[in-house]
BAKOLMI-393753 format. One record per residue: residue in one letter; z, y, x of N, C-alpha, C in turn. Coordinates in steps of 0.1 Angstrom, whole numbers, plus 2048, in hexadecimal, padded with zeros to 3 digits. Layout:
<atoms>
AZYXZYXZYX;...
</atoms>
This chain:
<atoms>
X78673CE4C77B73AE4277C744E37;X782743E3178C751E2A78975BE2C;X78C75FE3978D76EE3C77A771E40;X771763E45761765E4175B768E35;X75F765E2B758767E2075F772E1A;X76A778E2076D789E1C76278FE21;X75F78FE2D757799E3674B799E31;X74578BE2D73778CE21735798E17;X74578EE0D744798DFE7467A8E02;X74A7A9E0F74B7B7E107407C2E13;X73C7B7E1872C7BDE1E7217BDE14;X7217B0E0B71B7B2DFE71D7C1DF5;X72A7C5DF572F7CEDE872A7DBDF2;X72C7DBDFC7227E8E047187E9E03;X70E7DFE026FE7E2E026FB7E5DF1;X7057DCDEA7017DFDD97077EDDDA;X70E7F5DDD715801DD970980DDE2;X702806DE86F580DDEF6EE80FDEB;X6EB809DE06DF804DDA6E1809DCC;X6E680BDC86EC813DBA6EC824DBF;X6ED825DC96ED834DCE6DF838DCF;X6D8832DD76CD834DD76C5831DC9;X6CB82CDC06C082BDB56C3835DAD;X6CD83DDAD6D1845DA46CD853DAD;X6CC850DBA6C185DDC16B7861DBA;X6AD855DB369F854DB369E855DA2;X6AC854D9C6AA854D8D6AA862D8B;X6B2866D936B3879D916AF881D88;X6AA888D826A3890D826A489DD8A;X69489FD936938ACD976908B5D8F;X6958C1D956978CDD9568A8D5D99;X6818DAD8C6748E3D916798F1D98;X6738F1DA06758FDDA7667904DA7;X66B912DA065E91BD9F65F926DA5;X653928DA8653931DB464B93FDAA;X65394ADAD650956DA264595EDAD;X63B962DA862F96DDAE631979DA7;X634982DAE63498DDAA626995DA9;X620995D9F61199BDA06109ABDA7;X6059ACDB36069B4DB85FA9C1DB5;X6019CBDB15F59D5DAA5F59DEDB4;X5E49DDDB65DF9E9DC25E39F5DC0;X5E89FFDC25EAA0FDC25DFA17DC6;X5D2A17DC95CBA1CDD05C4A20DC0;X5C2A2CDC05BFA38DB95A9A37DBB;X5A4A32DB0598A30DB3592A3FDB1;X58CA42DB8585A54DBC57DA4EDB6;X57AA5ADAB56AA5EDA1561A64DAD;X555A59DAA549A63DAE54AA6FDAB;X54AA73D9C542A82D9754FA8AD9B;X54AA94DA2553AA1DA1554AA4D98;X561AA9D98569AB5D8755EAC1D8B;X55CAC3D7A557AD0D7B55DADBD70;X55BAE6D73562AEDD67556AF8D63;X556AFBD59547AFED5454CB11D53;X541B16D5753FB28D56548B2BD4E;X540B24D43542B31D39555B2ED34;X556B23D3B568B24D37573B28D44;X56CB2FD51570B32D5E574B42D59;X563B45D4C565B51D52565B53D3C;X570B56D3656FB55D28566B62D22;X56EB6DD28564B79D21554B7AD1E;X553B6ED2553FB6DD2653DB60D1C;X534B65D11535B5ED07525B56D0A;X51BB5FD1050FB5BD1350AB50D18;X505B46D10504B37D114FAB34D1E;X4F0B43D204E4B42D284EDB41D37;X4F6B47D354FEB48D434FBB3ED4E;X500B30D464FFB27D504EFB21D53;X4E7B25D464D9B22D474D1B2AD57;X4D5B34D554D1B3BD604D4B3BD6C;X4DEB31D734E5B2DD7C4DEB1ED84;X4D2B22D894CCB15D914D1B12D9E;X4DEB17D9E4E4B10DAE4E7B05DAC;X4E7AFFDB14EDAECDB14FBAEFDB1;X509AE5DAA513AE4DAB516AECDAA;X515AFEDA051AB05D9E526B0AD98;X529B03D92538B01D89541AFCD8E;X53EAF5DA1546AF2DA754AAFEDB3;X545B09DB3548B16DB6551B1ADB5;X551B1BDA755DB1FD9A56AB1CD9D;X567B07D99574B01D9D577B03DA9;X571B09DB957AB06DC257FB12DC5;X57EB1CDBC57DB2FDBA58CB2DDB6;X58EB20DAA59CB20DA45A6B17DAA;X5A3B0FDB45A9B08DBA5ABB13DC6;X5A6B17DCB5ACB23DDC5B5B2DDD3;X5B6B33DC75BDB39DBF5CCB3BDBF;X5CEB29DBD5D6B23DBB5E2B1FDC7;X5DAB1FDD35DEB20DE15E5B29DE5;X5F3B24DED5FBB32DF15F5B34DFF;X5E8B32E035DEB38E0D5D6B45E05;X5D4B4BE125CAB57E0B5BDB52E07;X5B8B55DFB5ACB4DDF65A3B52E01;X597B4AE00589B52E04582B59DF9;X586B57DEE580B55DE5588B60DD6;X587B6ADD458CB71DCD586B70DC1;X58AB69DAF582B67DA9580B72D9F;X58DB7BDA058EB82D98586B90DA3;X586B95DAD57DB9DDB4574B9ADB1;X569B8FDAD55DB8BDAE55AB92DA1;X55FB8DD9455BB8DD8855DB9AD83;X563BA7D86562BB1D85570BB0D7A;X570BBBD71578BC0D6356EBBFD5A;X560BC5D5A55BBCAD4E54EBBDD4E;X551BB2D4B548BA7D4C53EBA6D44;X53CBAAD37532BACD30526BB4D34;X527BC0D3D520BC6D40514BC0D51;X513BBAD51510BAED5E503BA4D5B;X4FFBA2D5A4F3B99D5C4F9B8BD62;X4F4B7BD5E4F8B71D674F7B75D79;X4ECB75D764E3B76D884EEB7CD8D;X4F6B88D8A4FAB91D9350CB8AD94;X50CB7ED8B51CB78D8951BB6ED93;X50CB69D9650BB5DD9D50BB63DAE;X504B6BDB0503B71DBD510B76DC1;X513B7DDB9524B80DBB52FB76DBF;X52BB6ADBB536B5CDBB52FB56DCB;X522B59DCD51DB53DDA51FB5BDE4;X51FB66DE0523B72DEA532B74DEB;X53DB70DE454DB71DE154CB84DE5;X542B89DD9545B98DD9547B99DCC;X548BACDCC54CBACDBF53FBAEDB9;X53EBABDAB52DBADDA252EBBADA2;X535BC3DA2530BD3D9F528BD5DAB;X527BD2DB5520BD5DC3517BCEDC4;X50FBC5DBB505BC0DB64F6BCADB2;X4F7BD2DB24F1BDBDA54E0BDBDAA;X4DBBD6DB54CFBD2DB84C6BC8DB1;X4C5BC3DA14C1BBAD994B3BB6D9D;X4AABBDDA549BBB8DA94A0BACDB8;X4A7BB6DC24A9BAFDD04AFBA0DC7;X4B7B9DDBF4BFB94DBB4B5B89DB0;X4ADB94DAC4A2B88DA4498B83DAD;X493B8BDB448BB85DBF491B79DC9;X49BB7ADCC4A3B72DD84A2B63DCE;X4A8B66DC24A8B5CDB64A2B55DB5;X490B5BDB4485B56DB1485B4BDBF;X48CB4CDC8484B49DD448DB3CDDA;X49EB3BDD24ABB38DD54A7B2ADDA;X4A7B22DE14A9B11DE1499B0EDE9;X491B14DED487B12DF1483B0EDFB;X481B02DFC483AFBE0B479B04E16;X47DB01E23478B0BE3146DB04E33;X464B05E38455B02E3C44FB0AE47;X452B08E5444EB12E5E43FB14E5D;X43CB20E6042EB27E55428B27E47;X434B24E3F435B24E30439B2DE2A;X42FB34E22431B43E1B42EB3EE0A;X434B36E09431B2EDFB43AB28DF4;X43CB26DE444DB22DDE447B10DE7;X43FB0CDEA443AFFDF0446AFCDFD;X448B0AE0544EB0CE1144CB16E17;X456B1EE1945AB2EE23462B2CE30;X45CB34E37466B36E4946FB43E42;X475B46E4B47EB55E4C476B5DE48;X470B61E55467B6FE5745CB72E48;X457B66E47450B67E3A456B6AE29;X462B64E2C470B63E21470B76E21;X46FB7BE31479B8AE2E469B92E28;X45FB8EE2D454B91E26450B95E1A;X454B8AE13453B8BE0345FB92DFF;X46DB91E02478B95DFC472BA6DFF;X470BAAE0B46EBBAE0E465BBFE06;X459BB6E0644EBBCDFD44EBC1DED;X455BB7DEB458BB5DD7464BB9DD4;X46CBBEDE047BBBEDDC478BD5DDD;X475BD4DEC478BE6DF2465BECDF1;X45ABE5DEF44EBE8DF644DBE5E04;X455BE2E08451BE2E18449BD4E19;X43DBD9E26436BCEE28439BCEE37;X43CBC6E3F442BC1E48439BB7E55;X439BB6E61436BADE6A439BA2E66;X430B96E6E430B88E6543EB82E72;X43EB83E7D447B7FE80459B85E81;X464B79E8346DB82E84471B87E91;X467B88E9D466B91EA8462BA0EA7;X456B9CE9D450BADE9D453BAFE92;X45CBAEE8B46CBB3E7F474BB9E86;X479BB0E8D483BB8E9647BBC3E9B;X474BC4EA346CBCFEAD46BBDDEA3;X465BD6E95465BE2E9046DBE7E86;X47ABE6E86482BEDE7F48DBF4E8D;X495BFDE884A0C02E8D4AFBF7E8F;X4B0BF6E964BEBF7E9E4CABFBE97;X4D2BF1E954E3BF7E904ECBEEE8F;X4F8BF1E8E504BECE9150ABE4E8A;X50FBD7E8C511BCEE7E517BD1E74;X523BDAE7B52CBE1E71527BE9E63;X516BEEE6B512BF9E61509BEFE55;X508BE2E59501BDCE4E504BE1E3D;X4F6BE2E3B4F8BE6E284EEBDCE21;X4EEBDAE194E3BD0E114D2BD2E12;X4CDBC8E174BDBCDE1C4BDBCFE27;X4C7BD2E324C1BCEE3F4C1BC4E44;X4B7BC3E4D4B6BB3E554BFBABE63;X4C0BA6E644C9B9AE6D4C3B90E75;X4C5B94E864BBB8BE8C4C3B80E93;X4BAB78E934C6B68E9C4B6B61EA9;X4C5B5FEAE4BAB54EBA4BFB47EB6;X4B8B40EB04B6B36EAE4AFB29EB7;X4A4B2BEB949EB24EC149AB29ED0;X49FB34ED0496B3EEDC492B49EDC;X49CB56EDD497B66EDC496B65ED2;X491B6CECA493B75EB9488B6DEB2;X494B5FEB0488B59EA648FB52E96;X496B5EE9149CB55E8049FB65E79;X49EB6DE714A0B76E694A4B71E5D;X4B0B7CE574B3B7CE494B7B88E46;X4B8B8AE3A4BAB99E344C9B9AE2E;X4CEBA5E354DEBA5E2E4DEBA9E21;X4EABA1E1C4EDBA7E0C4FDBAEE0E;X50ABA7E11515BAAE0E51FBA1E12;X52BBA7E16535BA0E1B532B99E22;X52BB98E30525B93E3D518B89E38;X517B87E2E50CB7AE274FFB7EE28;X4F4B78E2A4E9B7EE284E2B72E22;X4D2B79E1D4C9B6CE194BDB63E21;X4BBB5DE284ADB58E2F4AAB4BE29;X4A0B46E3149CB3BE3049FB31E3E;X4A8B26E3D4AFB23E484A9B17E4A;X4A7B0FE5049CB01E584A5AF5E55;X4B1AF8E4E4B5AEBE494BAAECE39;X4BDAF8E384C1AFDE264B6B01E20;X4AAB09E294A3B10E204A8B1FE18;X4A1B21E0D4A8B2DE0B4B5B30E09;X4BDB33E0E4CBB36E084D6B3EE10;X4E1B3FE0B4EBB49E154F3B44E1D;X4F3B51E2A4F4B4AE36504B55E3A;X50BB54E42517B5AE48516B5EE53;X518B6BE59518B70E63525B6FE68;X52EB6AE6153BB67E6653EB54E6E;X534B50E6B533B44E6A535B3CE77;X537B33E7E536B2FE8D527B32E94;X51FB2AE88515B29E8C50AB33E8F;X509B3FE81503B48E82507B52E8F;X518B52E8A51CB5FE94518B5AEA7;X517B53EA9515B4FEB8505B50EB9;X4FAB50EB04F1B54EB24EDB64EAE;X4F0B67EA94F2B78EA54EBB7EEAD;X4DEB85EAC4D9B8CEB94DAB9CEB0;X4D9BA2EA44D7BAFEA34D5BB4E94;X4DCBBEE924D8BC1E854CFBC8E82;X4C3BCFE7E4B7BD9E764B7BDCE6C;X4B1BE6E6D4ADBEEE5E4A1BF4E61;X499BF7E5048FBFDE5148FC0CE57;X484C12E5A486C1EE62486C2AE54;X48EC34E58491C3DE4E488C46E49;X481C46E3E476C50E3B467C4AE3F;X463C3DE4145CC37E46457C2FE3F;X44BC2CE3643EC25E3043AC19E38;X447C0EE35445C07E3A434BFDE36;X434BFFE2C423BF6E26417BFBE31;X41BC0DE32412C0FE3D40FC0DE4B;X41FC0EE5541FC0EE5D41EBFDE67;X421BF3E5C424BE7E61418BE0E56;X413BE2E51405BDDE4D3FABD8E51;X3F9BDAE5F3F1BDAE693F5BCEE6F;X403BCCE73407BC1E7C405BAFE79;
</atoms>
Protein backbone atom coordinates (compact mmCIF):
# COMPACT_ATOMS: atom_id res chain seq x y z
CA UNK A 1 0.00 0.00 0.00
CA UNK A 2 3.04 2.06 0.85
CA UNK A 3 4.95 1.50 -1.93
CA UNK A 4 1.22 2.69 -4.09
CA UNK A 5 1.03 5.88 -2.97
CA UNK A 6 4.89 6.50 -3.71
CA UNK A 7 4.23 5.77 -7.29
CA UNK A 8 1.24 8.49 -7.18
CA UNK A 9 3.28 11.26 -5.33
CA UNK A 10 5.77 10.43 -7.85
CA UNK A 11 3.93 10.85 -10.75
CA UNK A 12 2.26 13.89 -9.28
CA UNK A 13 5.81 15.86 -8.73
CA UNK A 14 6.50 14.83 -12.57
CA UNK A 15 3.49 16.42 -14.12
CA UNK A 16 3.85 19.58 -11.57
CA UNK A 17 7.65 19.89 -12.58
CA UNK A 18 6.02 19.82 -16.28
CA UNK A 19 4.07 22.28 -15.83
CA UNK A 20 6.31 24.77 -14.29
CA UNK A 21 8.48 24.22 -17.43
CA UNK A 22 6.14 24.89 -19.67
CA UNK A 23 4.97 27.98 -18.00
CA UNK A 24 8.13 29.48 -17.76
CA UNK A 25 8.43 28.62 -21.79
CA UNK A 26 5.51 30.88 -22.29
CA UNK A 27 6.62 33.65 -19.68
CA UNK A 28 9.75 34.13 -21.71
CA UNK A 29 10.41 36.87 -23.28
CA UNK A 30 11.10 36.74 -27.07
CA UNK A 31 13.67 37.80 -28.76
CA UNK A 32 12.78 40.40 -31.91
CA UNK A 33 14.52 39.37 -34.74
CA UNK A 34 15.06 42.02 -37.40
CA UNK A 35 15.65 41.47 -40.57
CA UNK A 36 18.23 44.36 -42.05
CA UNK A 37 17.39 45.53 -45.95
CA UNK A 38 20.02 46.75 -47.58
CA UNK A 39 18.62 49.54 -49.85
CA UNK A 40 19.41 48.87 -53.30
CA UNK A 41 20.60 51.85 -55.54
CA UNK A 42 20.26 51.46 -59.33
CA UNK A 43 23.69 52.20 -61.15
CA UNK A 44 22.32 52.83 -64.43
CA UNK A 45 23.63 56.21 -65.65
CA UNK A 46 20.33 58.12 -67.04
CA UNK A 47 21.46 59.37 -70.82
CA UNK A 48 20.57 63.18 -71.51
CA UNK A 49 18.43 63.67 -74.31
CA UNK A 50 20.25 66.95 -75.46
CA UNK A 51 23.58 66.39 -77.01
CA UNK A 52 26.74 68.31 -75.65
CA UNK A 53 27.51 71.03 -77.71
CA UNK A 54 30.50 73.12 -77.82
CA UNK A 55 29.97 76.47 -79.38
CA UNK A 56 32.27 78.06 -82.56
CA UNK A 57 33.40 80.67 -81.37
CA UNK A 58 35.15 78.73 -78.37
CA UNK A 59 36.43 75.58 -80.85
CA UNK A 60 37.93 78.14 -82.79
CA UNK A 61 39.29 81.35 -80.23
CA UNK A 62 41.09 83.63 -82.75
CA UNK A 63 37.55 84.38 -84.27
CA UNK A 64 36.08 86.87 -82.29
CA UNK A 65 33.06 87.46 -84.80
CA UNK A 66 29.76 86.91 -83.06
CA UNK A 67 28.10 86.73 -86.87
CA UNK A 68 30.19 83.51 -87.20
CA UNK A 69 27.74 81.32 -85.78
CA UNK A 70 24.81 83.55 -87.14
CA UNK A 71 25.80 82.64 -90.45
CA UNK A 72 25.96 78.90 -89.97
CA UNK A 73 22.33 77.45 -90.96
CA UNK A 74 23.40 73.80 -90.90
CA UNK A 75 21.51 71.94 -88.27
CA UNK A 76 23.72 70.54 -85.40
CA UNK A 77 26.56 72.46 -86.32
CA UNK A 78 28.70 72.82 -83.24
CA UNK A 79 28.30 69.11 -83.16
CA UNK A 80 30.85 68.98 -86.11
CA UNK A 81 33.25 70.79 -84.00
CA UNK A 82 32.77 68.49 -80.99
CA UNK A 83 33.16 65.31 -82.97
CA UNK A 84 36.27 67.21 -84.94
CA UNK A 85 37.64 67.22 -81.14
CA UNK A 86 36.69 64.02 -80.01
CA UNK A 87 38.58 61.93 -83.39
CA UNK A 88 41.51 64.37 -82.18
CA UNK A 89 41.77 62.86 -79.22
CA UNK A 90 41.80 59.24 -80.65
CA UNK A 91 44.92 57.24 -81.05
CA UNK A 92 43.15 56.35 -84.53
CA UNK A 93 43.94 58.45 -87.48
CA UNK A 94 41.26 61.10 -87.42
CA UNK A 95 38.95 61.64 -90.47
CA UNK A 96 38.83 64.79 -89.45
CA UNK A 97 41.89 67.16 -89.25
CA UNK A 98 40.79 70.26 -87.26
CA UNK A 99 43.68 72.12 -87.34
CA UNK A 100 44.13 71.40 -91.54
CA UNK A 101 40.66 72.61 -91.86
CA UNK A 102 40.95 76.02 -90.08
CA UNK A 103 44.02 77.15 -91.79
CA UNK A 104 46.86 79.57 -89.64
CA UNK A 105 45.78 82.88 -90.76
CA UNK A 106 41.94 82.71 -89.51
CA UNK A 107 40.96 86.18 -89.53
CA UNK A 108 41.43 86.52 -93.03
CA UNK A 109 38.35 83.89 -94.06
CA UNK A 110 34.86 84.61 -94.21
CA UNK A 111 32.25 82.12 -92.06
CA UNK A 112 30.85 80.45 -95.38
CA UNK A 113 34.33 79.41 -96.35
CA UNK A 114 35.03 77.99 -92.30
CA UNK A 115 31.75 76.12 -92.59
CA UNK A 116 32.37 74.41 -96.11
CA UNK A 117 35.71 73.69 -95.02
CA UNK A 118 34.46 71.65 -91.75
CA UNK A 119 31.74 69.88 -94.31
CA UNK A 120 34.33 69.28 -96.79
CA UNK A 121 37.20 68.21 -93.88
CA UNK A 122 39.52 70.53 -96.33
CA UNK A 123 41.64 73.06 -95.83
CA UNK A 124 39.68 76.88 -96.05
CA UNK A 125 42.67 78.32 -98.11
CA UNK A 126 41.34 76.06 -101.08
CA UNK A 127 38.12 77.58 -100.57
CA UNK A 128 38.70 80.72 -102.44
CA UNK A 129 35.53 80.37 -104.86
CA UNK A 130 33.13 82.75 -102.44
CA UNK A 131 30.11 83.03 -105.30
CA UNK A 132 30.14 78.84 -106.08
CA UNK A 133 29.97 78.68 -101.97
CA UNK A 134 27.30 81.54 -101.60
CA UNK A 135 25.20 80.12 -104.15
CA UNK A 136 25.33 76.37 -102.98
CA UNK A 137 24.51 78.30 -99.46
CA UNK A 138 21.59 79.98 -100.83
CA UNK A 139 20.36 76.67 -101.99
CA UNK A 140 21.89 74.35 -98.67
CA UNK A 141 18.97 72.14 -96.99
CA UNK A 142 16.42 72.28 -99.86
CA UNK A 143 14.38 69.51 -100.04
CA UNK A 144 14.37 67.38 -103.72
CA UNK A 145 11.17 67.68 -105.71
CA UNK A 146 11.51 65.62 -108.92
CA UNK A 147 10.83 68.49 -111.55
CA UNK A 148 11.36 71.15 -108.96
CA UNK A 149 13.47 74.14 -110.05
CA UNK A 150 12.28 76.12 -106.99
CA UNK A 151 13.63 76.93 -103.10
CA UNK A 152 10.32 74.75 -102.44
CA UNK A 153 11.67 71.85 -104.39
CA UNK A 154 14.81 70.98 -106.80
CA UNK A 155 15.90 67.54 -108.68
CA UNK A 156 19.74 67.25 -109.51
CA UNK A 157 19.85 68.22 -113.01
CA UNK A 158 17.88 71.41 -112.24
CA UNK A 159 20.13 71.94 -108.79
CA UNK A 160 23.39 71.78 -111.51
CA UNK A 161 21.33 74.25 -113.54
CA UNK A 162 21.14 77.01 -111.32
CA UNK A 163 24.51 76.37 -109.58
CA UNK A 164 26.24 76.49 -113.33
CA UNK A 165 24.24 79.37 -114.40
CA UNK A 166 24.77 81.93 -111.37
CA UNK A 167 27.92 80.32 -110.21
CA UNK A 168 30.33 79.94 -114.06
CA UNK A 169 27.39 81.46 -116.76
CA UNK A 170 26.91 78.23 -118.04
CA UNK A 171 23.48 77.48 -119.20
CA UNK A 172 23.14 73.79 -119.41
CA UNK A 173 20.59 70.82 -120.60
CA UNK A 174 17.62 70.24 -118.46
CA UNK A 175 18.36 66.66 -118.04
CA UNK A 176 21.21 64.80 -116.23
CA UNK A 177 21.49 62.60 -119.57
CA UNK A 178 21.98 65.39 -121.93
CA UNK A 179 24.63 66.96 -119.16
CA UNK A 180 26.41 64.16 -119.48
CA UNK A 181 26.19 63.94 -123.37
CA UNK A 182 27.26 67.36 -123.40
CA UNK A 183 30.26 67.85 -121.57
CA UNK A 184 33.70 66.09 -121.97
CA UNK A 185 35.00 63.04 -120.51
CA UNK A 186 37.62 62.61 -117.69
CA UNK A 187 39.26 60.74 -115.18
CA UNK A 188 38.24 60.72 -111.55
CA UNK A 189 41.52 61.34 -110.48
CA UNK A 190 41.55 64.59 -112.63
CA UNK A 191 38.42 65.95 -110.75
CA UNK A 192 38.85 69.90 -109.81
CA UNK A 193 36.03 71.89 -108.35
CA UNK A 194 33.00 72.57 -110.87
CA UNK A 195 33.06 69.50 -112.64
CA UNK A 196 30.22 67.19 -112.71
CA UNK A 197 29.64 63.58 -111.35
CA UNK A 198 27.31 61.10 -112.94
CA UNK A 199 25.49 58.10 -110.92
CA UNK A 200 22.99 55.46 -111.97
CA UNK A 201 20.70 55.62 -109.63
CA UNK A 202 17.62 54.44 -110.94
CA UNK A 203 18.54 53.39 -114.48
CA UNK A 204 21.48 54.70 -116.84
CA UNK A 205 22.52 58.33 -116.21
CA UNK A 206 19.94 59.45 -114.04
CA UNK A 207 21.42 61.67 -110.61
CA UNK A 208 24.24 64.46 -111.27
CA UNK A 209 26.30 66.51 -108.84
CA UNK A 210 28.97 68.90 -109.08
CA UNK A 211 32.38 68.36 -107.52
CA UNK A 212 33.88 70.52 -104.96
CA UNK A 213 36.96 68.73 -103.04
CA UNK A 214 38.35 65.97 -101.25
CA UNK A 215 35.98 63.42 -103.21
CA UNK A 216 32.70 65.46 -101.83
CA UNK A 217 30.50 67.01 -104.16
CA UNK A 218 27.12 69.10 -103.92
CA UNK A 219 23.49 67.73 -105.46
CA UNK A 220 20.25 67.49 -104.65
CA UNK A 221 19.74 63.78 -103.37
CA UNK A 222 15.87 62.15 -103.15
CA UNK A 223 16.24 61.64 -99.59
CA UNK A 224 18.57 64.61 -98.16
CA UNK A 225 17.89 67.04 -100.70
CA UNK A 226 20.48 69.58 -101.06
CA UNK A 227 23.58 68.58 -99.54
CA UNK A 228 27.11 66.78 -99.63
CA UNK A 229 27.47 63.67 -100.94
CA UNK A 230 30.91 61.17 -101.01
CA UNK A 231 32.28 59.57 -103.79
CA UNK A 232 34.11 57.51 -101.44
CA UNK A 233 31.07 56.34 -99.85
CA UNK A 234 29.56 52.60 -100.28
CA UNK A 235 26.77 53.93 -101.66
CA UNK A 236 27.82 56.56 -104.13
CA UNK A 237 30.98 54.74 -105.19
CA UNK A 238 29.10 51.48 -106.46
CA UNK A 239 26.86 53.74 -108.48
CA UNK A 240 29.62 55.96 -110.01
CA UNK A 241 29.12 56.02 -113.75
CA UNK A 242 31.65 59.11 -114.83
CA UNK A 243 33.19 62.17 -114.30
CA UNK A 244 32.69 65.70 -116.81
CA UNK A 245 33.68 68.82 -117.41
CA UNK A 246 32.70 71.70 -119.41
CA UNK A 247 34.22 71.82 -122.87
CA UNK A 248 37.36 74.03 -123.14
CA UNK A 249 36.95 77.43 -124.81
CA UNK A 250 33.27 76.82 -125.31
CA UNK A 251 30.10 79.34 -124.64
CA UNK A 252 28.36 77.18 -122.85
CA UNK A 253 24.97 79.79 -122.63
CA UNK A 254 25.35 79.37 -126.43
CA UNK A 255 25.85 76.08 -127.34
CA UNK A 256 23.48 74.29 -124.88
CA UNK A 257 20.72 76.94 -124.87
CA UNK A 258 18.86 75.43 -127.31
CA UNK A 259 18.55 72.02 -125.51
Amino acid sequence: MVRKWLMVLGLLFTVGMTADLCAQKKSAPRKKTTTTHKKTTSSRKTSSKSKPKVSLAAAIPAVKDSLLEKDIPVRNFDSIILASRQQQKSFKSPDFDLGKTLGSTLESFLPIQFKYAILLNESVEKLSNLVLYKNIDDWYGTRYRYGGKTVRGIDCSAFMQVISEFTFGWTLPRTAREQYLYMEGIQKEDLQEGDFVFFNTTGGISHVGMYLSNNKFIHSSSSQGVSIGDLNSQYWSKRFIGARRMPAGTDAATNAGTN
